[in-house]
TITIGU-558361 format. One record per residue (C-alpha): residue in three letters; x, y, z. Coordinates in steps of 0.05 Angstrom, whole numbers. Each point is the difference from the previous one (the first is absolute). Example, Ala and Ser with C-alpha at 12.3 -4.5 7.8 and 13.67 -1.06 7.14 Angstrom:
<torkes>
(torke "ALA" (246 -90 156))
(torke "SER" (27 69 -13))
</torkes>
This chain:
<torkes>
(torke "UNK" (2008 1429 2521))
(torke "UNK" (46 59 11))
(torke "UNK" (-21 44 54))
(torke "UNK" (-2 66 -49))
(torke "UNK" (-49 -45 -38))
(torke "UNK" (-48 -15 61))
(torke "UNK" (5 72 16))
(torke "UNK" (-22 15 -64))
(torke "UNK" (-57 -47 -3))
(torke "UNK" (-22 15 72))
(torke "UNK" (5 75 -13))
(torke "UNK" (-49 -18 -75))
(torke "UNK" (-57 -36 52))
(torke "UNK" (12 58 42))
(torke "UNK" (-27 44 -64))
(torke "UNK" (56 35 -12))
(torke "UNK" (18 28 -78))
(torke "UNK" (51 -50 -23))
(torke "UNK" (46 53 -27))
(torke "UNK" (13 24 74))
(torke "UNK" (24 -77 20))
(torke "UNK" (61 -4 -44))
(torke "UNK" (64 39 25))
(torke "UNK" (12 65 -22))
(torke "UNK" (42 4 -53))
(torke "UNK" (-26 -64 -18))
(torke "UNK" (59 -13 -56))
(torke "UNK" (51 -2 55))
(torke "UNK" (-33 -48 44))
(torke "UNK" (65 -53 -21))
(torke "UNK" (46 49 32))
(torke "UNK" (-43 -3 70))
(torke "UNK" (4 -53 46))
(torke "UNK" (-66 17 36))
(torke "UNK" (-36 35 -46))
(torke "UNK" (-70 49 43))
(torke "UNK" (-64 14 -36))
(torke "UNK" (-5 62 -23))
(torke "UNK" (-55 7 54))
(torke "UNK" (51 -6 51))
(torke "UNK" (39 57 -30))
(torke "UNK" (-14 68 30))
(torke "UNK" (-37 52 -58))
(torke "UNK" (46 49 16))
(torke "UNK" (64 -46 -19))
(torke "UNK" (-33 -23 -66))
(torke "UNK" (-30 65 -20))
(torke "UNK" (76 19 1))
(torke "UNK" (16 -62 -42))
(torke "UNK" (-50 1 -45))
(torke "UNK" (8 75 -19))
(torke "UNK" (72 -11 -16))
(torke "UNK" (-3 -74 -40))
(torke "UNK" (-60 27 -40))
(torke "UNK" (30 75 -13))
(torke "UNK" (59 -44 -25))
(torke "UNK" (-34 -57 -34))
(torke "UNK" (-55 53 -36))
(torke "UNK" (55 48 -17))
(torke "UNK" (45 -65 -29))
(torke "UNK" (-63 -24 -50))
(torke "UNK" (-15 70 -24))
(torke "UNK" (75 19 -21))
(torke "UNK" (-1 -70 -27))
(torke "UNK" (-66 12 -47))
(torke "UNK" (-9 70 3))
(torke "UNK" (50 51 21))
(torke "UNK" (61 -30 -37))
(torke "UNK" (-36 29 -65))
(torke "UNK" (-28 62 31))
(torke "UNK" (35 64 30))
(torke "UNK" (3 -5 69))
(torke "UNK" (-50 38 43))
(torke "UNK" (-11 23 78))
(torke "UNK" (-67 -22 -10))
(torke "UNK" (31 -71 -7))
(torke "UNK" (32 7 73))
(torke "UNK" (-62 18 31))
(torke "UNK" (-34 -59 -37))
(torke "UNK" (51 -43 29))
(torke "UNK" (-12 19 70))
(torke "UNK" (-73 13 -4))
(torke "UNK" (1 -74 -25))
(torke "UNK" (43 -26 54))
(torke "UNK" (-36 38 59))
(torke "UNK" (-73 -19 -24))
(torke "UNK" (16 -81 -4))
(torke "UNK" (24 5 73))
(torke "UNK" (-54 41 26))
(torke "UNK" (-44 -56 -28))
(torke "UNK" (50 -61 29))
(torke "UNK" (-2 36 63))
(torke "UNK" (-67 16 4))
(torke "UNK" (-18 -76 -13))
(torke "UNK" (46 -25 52))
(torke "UNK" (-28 41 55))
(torke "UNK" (-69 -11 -14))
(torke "UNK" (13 -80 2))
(torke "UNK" (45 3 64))
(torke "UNK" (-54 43 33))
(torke "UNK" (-52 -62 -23))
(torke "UNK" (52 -61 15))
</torkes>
């Protein structure tokens, strides 16, 4: 057993969300040699992550379905970041709640 996977599983008994076991982002974790829990990670650093992968990624799928075929708008932009800012304030949020109970 690898020793990100005991972490994991120890971290799971432990009663921690399984989402906030796996590395942040989780799709690069064959580009890190020692990939940290997302619990390990400070909020701070992935509310800054977070808000800028998922203002990208949201504003990437709605030009792709959406916006190609509309006019663009300001309202889009705000959208965008409102998106991006409210999925880190949740990741953060979780992650210091469950380091503050770990």
């Amino acid at each position: 057993m690898k020793r990100a996977d005991f972490i994991q599983l120890y971290l799971e008994e432990k009663g921690v969300n399984r989402y906030l076991t796996k590395p942040y982002p989780a799709c690069l974790i064959l580009f890190q040699a020692n990939p940290k829990p997302r619990l390990f990670e400070s909020p701070l650093k992935l509310f800054v992550l977070q808000s800028v992968f998922g203002s990208l990624s949201w504003g990437f799928f709605m030009w792709l379905i959406i916006w190609k075929f509309e006019e663009f708008s300001a309202y889009y932009l705000y959208a965008i970041v409102f998106f991006g800012v409210f999925t880190a304030a949740i990741l953060a949020v979780n992650v210091a709640r469950a380091q503050k109970k770990v």
